[in-house]
N, C-alpha and C positions, 0 to 999 in steps of 0.2 A: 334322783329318786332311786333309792335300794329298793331289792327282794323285799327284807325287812320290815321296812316302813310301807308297805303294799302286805305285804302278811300280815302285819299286826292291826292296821288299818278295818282290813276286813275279817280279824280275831274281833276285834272291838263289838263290832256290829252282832258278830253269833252272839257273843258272850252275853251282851246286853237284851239280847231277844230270848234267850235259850233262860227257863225257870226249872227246878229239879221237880215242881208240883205239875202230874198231867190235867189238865182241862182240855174236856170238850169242843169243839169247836175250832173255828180258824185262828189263831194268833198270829201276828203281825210284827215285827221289829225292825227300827230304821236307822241308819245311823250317818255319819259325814267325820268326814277327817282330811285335816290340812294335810296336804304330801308337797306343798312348794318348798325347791331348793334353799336350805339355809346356807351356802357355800358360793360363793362369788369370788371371780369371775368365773362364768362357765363358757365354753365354749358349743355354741351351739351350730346348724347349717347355716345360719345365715350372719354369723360373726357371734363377737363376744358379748355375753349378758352382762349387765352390773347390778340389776334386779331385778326382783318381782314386781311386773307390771299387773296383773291379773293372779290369784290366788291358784291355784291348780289342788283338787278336791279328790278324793273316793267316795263315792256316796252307794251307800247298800240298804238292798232290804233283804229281809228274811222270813219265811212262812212256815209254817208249822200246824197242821191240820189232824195230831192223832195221829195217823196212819205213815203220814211221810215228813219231811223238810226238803225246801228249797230256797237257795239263797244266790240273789244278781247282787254283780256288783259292777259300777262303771268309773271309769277311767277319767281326769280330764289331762289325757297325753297320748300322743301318738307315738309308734313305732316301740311299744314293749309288745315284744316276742313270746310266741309259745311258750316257749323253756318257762320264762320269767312267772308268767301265768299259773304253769303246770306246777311250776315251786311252790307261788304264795298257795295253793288251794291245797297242796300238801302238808305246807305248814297248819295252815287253817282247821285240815280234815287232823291233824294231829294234837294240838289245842284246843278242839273244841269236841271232839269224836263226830264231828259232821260229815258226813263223805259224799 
């Protein structure tokens, strides 16, 4: 999994929740996106993959209440780093003006 495909992932999700009309009230937006390896064989800790045994997701939400926004989004993978993190929400806050 790339920067990338973890930035655009969670571009998707604002995009799709974010409307240019303001309404009152709490709104809600949710989204899921495939990030499993399309690239084989990979070399993982504990030897070589040949595939996807389990799909590996981002699944986000996003809220927007008038006054503010706030948007989680979660991982299914370990060991991406700060950096990684700090880029895609860069990206994100850059494609979508959400900061």
């Amino acid at each position: 999994m790339n920067r990338l495909t973890l930035a655009l992932a969670i571009s998707l999700f604002a995009v799709l929740s974010y409307s240019q009309e303001k309404t009152p009230g709490l709104r809600v937006g949710t989204a899921a996106v495939d990030i499993s390896p399309d690239f084989f064989p990979m070399q993982l800790r504990s030897g070589p993959s040949k595939y996807v045994h389990d799909p590996l997701h981002v699944r986000a939400i996003a809220f927007e209440n008038g006054e503010g926004r706030a948007a989680i989004a979660l991982m299914d993978a370990i060991g991406v780093g700060r950096e990684m993190c700090d880029e895609a929400k860069a990206i994100v806050a850059e494609k979508t003006g959400w900061k």
